[in-house]
C-alpha positions in Angstrom: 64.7 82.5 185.5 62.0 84.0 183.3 64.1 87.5 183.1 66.8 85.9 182.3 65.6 84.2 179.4 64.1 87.8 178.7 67.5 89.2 178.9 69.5 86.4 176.8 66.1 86.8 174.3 68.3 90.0 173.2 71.1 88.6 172.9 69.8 86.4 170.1 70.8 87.6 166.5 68.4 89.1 165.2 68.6 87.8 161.5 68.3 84.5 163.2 65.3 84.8 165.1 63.6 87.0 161.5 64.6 83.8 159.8 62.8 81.7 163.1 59.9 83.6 162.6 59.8 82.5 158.9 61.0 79.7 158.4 60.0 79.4 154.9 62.7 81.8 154.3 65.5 79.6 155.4 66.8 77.9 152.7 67.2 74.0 153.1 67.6 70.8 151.3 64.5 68.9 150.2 64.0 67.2 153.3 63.9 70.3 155.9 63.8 69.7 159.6 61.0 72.2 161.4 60.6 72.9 164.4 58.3 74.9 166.8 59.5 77.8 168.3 58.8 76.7 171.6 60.2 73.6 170.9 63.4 75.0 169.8 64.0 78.0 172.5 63.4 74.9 175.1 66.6 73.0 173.2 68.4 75.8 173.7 67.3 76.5 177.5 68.7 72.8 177.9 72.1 73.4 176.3 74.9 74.0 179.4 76.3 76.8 177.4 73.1 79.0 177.9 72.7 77.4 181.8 76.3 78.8 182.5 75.4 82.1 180.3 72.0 82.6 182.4 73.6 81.9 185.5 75.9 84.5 185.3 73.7 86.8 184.3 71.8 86.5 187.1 74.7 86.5 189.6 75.3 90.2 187.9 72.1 91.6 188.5 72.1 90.2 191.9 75.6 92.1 192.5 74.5 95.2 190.6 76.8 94.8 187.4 75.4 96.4 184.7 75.4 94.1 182.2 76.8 94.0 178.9 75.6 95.5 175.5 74.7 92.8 172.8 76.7 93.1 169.6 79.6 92.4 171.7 81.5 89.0 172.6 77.9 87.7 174.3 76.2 88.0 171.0 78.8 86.4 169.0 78.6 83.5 171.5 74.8 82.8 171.0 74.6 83.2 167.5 77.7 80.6 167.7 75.2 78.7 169.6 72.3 78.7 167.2 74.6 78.2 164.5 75.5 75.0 165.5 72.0 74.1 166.4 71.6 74.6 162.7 74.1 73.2 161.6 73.0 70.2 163.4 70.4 70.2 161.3 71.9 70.7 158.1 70.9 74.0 157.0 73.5 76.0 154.8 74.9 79.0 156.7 74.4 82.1 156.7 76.0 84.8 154.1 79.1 86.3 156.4 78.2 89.6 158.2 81.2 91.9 159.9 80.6 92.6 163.3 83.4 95.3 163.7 82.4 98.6 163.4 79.2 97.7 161.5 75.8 99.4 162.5 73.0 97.1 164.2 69.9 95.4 162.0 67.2 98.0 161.7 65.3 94.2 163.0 67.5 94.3 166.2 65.5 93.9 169.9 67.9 96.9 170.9 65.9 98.9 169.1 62.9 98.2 170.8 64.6 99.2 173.8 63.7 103.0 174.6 65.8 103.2 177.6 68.6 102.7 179.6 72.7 101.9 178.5 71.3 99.6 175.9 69.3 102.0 174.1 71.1 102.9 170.6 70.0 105.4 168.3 69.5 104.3 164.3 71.7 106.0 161.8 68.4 106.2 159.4 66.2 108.0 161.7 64.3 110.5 160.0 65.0 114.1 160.9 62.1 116.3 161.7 62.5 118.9 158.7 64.1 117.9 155.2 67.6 119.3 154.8 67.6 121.9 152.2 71.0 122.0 149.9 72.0 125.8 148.3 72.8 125.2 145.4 75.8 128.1 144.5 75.1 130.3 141.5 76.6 128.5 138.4 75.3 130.7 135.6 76.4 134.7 134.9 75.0 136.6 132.1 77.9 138.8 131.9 80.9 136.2 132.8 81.7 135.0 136.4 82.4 137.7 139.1 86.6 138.8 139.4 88.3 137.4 141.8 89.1 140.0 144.8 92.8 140.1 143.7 91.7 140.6 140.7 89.2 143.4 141.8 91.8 144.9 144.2 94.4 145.5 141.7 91.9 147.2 139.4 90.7 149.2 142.1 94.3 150.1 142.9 94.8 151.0 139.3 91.2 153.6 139.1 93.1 155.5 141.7 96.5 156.0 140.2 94.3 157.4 136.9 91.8 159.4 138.2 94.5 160.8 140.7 95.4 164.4 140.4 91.7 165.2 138.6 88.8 165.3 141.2 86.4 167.1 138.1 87.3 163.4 135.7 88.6 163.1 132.8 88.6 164.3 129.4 88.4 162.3 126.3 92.1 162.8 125.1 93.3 161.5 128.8 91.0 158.6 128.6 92.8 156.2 126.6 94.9 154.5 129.3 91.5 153.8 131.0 90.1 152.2 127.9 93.5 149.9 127.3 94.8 148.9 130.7 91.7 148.8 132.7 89.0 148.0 130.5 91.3 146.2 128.4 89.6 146.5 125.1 91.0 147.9 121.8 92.6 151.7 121.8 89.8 152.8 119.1 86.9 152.7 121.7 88.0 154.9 123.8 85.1 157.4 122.3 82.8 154.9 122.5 83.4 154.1 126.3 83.6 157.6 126.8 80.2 158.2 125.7 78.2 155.6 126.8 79.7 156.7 130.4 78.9 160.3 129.5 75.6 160.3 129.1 75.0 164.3 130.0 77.8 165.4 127.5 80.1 167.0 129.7 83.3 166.4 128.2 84.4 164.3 131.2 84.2 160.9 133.2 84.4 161.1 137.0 85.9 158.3 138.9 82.3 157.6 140.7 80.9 157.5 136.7 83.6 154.9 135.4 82.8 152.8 139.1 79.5 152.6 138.8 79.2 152.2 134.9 82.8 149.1 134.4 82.9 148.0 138.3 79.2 147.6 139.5 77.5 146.6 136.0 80.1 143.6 135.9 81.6 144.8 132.7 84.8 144.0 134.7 84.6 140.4 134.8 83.1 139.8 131.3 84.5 138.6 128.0 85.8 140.5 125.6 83.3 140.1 123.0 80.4 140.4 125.8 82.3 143.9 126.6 82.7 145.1 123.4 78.2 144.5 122.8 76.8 146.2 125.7 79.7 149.3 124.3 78.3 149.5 121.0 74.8 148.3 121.5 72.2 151.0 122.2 70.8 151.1 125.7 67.0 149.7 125.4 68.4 147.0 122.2 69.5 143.4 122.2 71.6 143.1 119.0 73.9 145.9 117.2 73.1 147.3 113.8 75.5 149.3 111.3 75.0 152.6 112.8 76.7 151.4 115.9 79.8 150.4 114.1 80.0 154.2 112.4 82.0 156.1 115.5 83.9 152.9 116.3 85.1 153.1 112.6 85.1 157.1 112.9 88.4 157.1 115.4 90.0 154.1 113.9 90.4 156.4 110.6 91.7 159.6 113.2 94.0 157.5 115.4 95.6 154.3 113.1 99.0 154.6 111.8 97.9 152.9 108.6 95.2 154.9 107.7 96.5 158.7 108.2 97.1 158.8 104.2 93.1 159.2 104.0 92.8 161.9 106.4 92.5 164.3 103.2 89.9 162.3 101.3 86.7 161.9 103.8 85.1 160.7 100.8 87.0 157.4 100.7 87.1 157.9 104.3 83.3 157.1 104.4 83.3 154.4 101.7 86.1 152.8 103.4 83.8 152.7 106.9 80.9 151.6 104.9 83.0 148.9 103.3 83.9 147.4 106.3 80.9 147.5 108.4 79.1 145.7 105.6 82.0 143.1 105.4 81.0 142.6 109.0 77.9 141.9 109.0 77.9 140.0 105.6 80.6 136.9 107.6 79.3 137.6 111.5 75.3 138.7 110.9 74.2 134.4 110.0 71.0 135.4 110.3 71.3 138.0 107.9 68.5 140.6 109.0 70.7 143.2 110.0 70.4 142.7 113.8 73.8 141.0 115.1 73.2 139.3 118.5 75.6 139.0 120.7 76.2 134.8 120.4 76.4 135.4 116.8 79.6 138.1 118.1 81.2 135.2 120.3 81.1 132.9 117.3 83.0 134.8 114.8 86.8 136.1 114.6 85.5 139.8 114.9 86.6 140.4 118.3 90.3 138.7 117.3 90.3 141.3 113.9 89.8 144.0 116.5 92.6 143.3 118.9 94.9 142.5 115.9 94.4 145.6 113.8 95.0 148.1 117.2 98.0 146.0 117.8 99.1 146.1 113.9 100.5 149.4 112.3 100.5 148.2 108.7 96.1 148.0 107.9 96.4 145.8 105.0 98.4 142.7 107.2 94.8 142.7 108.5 93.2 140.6 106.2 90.3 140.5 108.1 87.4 143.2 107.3 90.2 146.0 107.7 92.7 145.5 104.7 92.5 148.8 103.0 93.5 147.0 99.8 90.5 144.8 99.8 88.7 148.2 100.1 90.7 149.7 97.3 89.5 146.3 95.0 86.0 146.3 96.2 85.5 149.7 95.1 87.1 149.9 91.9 85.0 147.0 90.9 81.8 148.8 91.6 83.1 152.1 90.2 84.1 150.2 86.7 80.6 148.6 86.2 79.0 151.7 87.0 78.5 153.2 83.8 76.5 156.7 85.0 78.7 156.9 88.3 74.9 157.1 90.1 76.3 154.7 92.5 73.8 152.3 91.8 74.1 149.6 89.1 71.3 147.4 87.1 71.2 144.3 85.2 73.1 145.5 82.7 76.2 147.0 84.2 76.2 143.9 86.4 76.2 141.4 83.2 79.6 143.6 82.5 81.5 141.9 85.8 84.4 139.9 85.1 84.7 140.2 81.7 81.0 139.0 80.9 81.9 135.8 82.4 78.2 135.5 84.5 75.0 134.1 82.6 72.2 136.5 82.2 70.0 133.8 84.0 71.8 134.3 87.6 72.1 137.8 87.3 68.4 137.9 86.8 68.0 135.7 89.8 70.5 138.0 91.5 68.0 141.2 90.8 64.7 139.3 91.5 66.3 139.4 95.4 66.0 135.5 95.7 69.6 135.9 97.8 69.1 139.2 99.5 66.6 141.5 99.6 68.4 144.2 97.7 68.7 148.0 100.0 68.4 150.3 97.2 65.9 152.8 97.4 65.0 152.7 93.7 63.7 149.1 92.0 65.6 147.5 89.7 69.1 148.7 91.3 71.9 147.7 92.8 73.2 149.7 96.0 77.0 149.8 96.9 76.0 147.5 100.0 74.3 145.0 97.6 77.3 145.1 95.9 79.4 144.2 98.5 77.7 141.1 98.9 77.9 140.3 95.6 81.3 140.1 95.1 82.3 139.0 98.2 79.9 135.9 97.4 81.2 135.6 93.4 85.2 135.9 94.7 85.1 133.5 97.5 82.5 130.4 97.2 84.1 128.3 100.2 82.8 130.7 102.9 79.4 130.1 104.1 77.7 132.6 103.3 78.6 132.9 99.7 77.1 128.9 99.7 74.2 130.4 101.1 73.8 132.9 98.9 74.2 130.9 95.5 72.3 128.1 96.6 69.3 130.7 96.8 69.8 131.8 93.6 70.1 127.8 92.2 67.0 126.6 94.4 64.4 128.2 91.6 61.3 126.9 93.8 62.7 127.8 97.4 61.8 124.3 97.9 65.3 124.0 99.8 66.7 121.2 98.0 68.4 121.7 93.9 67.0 119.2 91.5 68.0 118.3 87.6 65.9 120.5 87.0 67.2 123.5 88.7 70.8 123.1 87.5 69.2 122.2 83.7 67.4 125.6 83.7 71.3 127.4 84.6 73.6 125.0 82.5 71.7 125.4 79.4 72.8 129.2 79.0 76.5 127.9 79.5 76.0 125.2 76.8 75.0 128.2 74.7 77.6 130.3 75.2 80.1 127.1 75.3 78.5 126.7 71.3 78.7 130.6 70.6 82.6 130.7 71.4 83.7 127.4 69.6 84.3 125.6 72.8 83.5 122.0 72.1 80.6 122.0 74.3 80.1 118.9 77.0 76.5 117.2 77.4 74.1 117.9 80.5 74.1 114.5 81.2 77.5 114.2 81.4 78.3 117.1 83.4 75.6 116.5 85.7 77.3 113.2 86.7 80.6 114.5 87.7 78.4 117.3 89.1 76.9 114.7 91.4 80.3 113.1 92.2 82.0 116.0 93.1 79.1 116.5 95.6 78.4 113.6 97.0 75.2 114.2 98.2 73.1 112.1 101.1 70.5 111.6 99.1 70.9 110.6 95.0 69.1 112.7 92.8 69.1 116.1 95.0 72.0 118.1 96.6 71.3 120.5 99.7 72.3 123.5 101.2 74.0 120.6 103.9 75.9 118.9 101.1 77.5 122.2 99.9 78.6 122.8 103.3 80.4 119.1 103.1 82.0 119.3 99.8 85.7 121.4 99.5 84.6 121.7 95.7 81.2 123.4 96.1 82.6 126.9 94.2 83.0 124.8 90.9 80.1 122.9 91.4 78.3 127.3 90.8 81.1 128.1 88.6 79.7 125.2 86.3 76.0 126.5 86.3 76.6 129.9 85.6 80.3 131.4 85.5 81.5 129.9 82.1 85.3 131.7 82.4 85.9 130.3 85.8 84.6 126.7 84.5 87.2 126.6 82.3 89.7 128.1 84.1 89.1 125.5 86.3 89.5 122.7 83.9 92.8 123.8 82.6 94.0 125.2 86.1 97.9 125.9 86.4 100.1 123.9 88.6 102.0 126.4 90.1 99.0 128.3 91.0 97.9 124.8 92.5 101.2 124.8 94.4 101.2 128.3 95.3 97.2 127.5 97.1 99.0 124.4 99.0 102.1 127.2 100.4 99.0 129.3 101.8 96.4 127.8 103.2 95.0 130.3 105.7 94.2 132.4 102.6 91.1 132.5 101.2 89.6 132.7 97.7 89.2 136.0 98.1 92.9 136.8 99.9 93.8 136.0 96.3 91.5 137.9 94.6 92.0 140.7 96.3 95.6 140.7 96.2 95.8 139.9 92.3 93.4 142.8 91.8 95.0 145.3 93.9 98.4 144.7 91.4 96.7 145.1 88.7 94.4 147.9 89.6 97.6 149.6 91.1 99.8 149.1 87.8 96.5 150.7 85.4 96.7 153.7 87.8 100.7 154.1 87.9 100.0 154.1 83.8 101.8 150.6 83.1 100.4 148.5 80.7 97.5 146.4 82.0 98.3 144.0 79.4 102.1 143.8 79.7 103.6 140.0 80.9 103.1 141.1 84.6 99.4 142.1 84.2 98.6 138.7 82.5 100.5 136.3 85.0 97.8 137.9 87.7 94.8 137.8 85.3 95.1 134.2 84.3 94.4 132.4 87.4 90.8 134.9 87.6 89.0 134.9 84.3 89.8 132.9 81.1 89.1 135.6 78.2 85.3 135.9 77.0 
């Protein structure tokens, strides 16, 4: 009799008996009944539900039966037991629990049990070392590996072109490799070629283009992560102008739209420096010369590439390449610069434009506040300086003409423009506003729609932030310090207006450049600049000084 009230002492739920053990737990009605736990486990002894259970249980270890697991119907039958011992004494029941399927209480007795059928094993046993998780590579430096299709077919493709010559290949047979394979613009083919040969040998084995495209990864990068570790030196992070100059060198000896300069390598050269300083004026943010590669994935440089090798006519590339806007840039400089030294001062500068900038900015312009200036002799302008000049006067939308003006405004560097600061500029224009009969408008009043058209965060001062905001920022300079463009500005011509709204992926200096070019192009044909044509371009530039 006693093992068998061992045995059915198993069978007992075990929530039950946790609850029996406190019964503190148990929640009950102000007027609880407790009971010992002798006391109870004799009421249930006494029940003829647990005689009949008991008795058969003993009848089935007398026969040999192996007897049956708790959990099962047994189990369900004494808790159905207790329950209605509670019940009896008006405790609330318990919350519902599902007994098919669901793992035993970590409380169980079977638990306890370290042998025989009735032993189960807990799910949250502790395994004897921790379970280490590999973690798959997630970040590539040069772009995620190809797929093997991918690697296949470019494999497949290294044969067919290196078939037929076991010594490599020359330069002029290397093209094909540099388009279809390493699928980067025509023009670097030199370049490829020679960062592969490294011993000058005037060809590229097969084993030489594996090792340097394949098994560097070059394969599987981006375009514009491609295009940097081709340029860039080999013991350098960034690129710098000199590693633009053979890139620029066979685009003049191969493109379509440039063989008319193949008997002036003077204007050959200018036009290479012109656009390798156009580069690094809009992709070089940092401005110190040394482009990085995130500042390359930012910009549209890598998209100008592909769409000048894929365009015949250069000027449809507005971007950096247009040999027009080369054609404008450099007649502007060559017209200021009255000893043709190539390098201008203060007072060929004060010429630009008709006279129309204040000698205040240009002497902010030659004390470097914007940009250090590159020529070798003080006090001078080089072309490259120049570049950024008029890149920055023609075109104050683009960040870094913003950038570049707000430098010259910001008298103290203190990063912020006062009253103050646009005082000191405005009171040259009132000046000159007095000098040409113009009826001349207030500081106080031009400073308020100054303010409006800014809208700064904070009253009283405008930032480099608030420029950045504003759609109107180039007048908001133009009023400080470039007196024709003020006033073009205030008596503006609608169809000009409309012709801006029918265009508006070009810039300021799209324009420009294309107003100039006419112009510039009818003076050298020996047409009247000042003919009805001329003056329908010149209006919308510079009112007359």
């Amino acid at each position: 009799m006693d093992s068998a009230m061992a045995l059915e002492m198993g069978t007992l739920d075990p929530d039950l008996l946790q609850l029996l053990d406190h019964p503190s737990t148990i929640p009950s009605k102000p007027s609880p009944i407790k009971l010992p736990v002798e006391e109870l486990f004799t009421q249930w002894l006494s029940l003829p539900e647990t005689q009949r259970l008991v008795t058969s249980l003993l009848e089935d270890v007398k026969a040999g039966v192996a007897l049956a697991v708790p959990g099962n119907g047994n189990a369900n039958f004494s808790s159905s037991l207790l329950s209605s011992m509670f019940s009896a004494a008006s405790t609330p029941p318990l919350s519902p629990r599902s007994t098919a399927g669901s793992p035993l209480s970590p409380r169980s007795p079977m638990r306890r049990l370290g042998s025989g059928p009735m032993f189960v094993s807990s799910p949250l046993k502790k395994t004897s070392e921790p379970v280490r998780e590999i973690v798959p590579q997630f970040y590539f430096p040069n772009g995620p590996p190809a797929p093997k299709e991918i690697h296949e077919q470019c494999m497949v493709k290294i044969e067919e072109m290196f078939s037929g010559h076991p010594n490599g290949l020359p330069l002029s047979a290397f093209g094909p490799i540099v388009k279809e394979i390493c699928k980067l613009p025509s023009f670097f083919s030199s370049s490829v070629f020679r960062k592969i040969d490294v011993n000058n040998t005037g060809l590229v084995t097969r084993s030489a283009f594996i090792d340097y495209w394949i098994n560097d990864k070059l394969m599987s990068a981006d375009t514009a992560t491609k295009i940097f570790h081709v340029l860039k030196q080999p013991q350098k992070s960034y690129l710098t102008q000199d590693d633009f100059r053979p890139l620029l060198r066979e685009l003049l000896a191969t493109h379509r739209g440039l063989e008319f300069l193949q008997d002036t390598p003077e204007f050959q050269e200018r036009y290479a420096q012109t656009v390798i300083y156009r580069i690094f004026y809009h992709v070089n943010r940092s401005g110190n010369g040394c482009l990085r590669l995130r500042e390359l994935k930012r910009s549209n440089l890598v998209a100008a590439f592909e769409q000048v090798d894929a365009e015949d006519d250069i000027n449809k590339v507005l971007r950096y390449f247009s040999y027009e806007h080369f054609y404008v840039i450099y007649c502007k400089f060559w017209e200021i610069d009255s000893d043709h030294d190539f390098k201008i001062d203060q007072d060929d500068l004060i010429r630009y434009g008709n006279h129309s900038l204040t000698y205040r900015i240009v002497d902010r312009i030659f004390s470097q506040a914007p940009k250090k200036l590159t020529s070798d002799e003080p006090g001078k302008m080089s072309y490259e300086d120049f570049v950024w000049f008029i890149l920055s006067e023609e075109d104050k939308t683009s960040e870094p003409s913003l950038e570049y003006w707000f430098k010259c405004i910001d008298l103290d560097s203190d990063g912020i423009i006062t009253r103050k600061d646009m005082l000191y500029f405005y009171e040259e224009q009132l000046h000159r506003m007095e000098c040409m009969a113009h009826e001349p408008v207030l500081f106080d009043d031009i400073v308020c729609q100054m303010i409006d058209m800014i809208n700064p965060e904070k009253e009283g001062i405008i930032t480099l932030r608030d420029l950045k905001r504003c759609k109107l920022s180039g007048n908001f300079f133009n009023i400080l310090f470039n007196l024709n463009k003020f006033v073009a500005f205030e008596t503006r011509d609608p169809i000009l207006m409309r012709q801006e709204r029918e265009e508006p992926n070009l810039t300021e200096w799209d324009r420009f450049a294309h107003h100039e070019y006419i112009r510039l192009s009818m003076e050298e044909n020996g047409e009247d600049a000042s003919n009805g044509s001329a003056e329908v371009w010149d209006e919308p530039l510079e009112a007359p000084f």
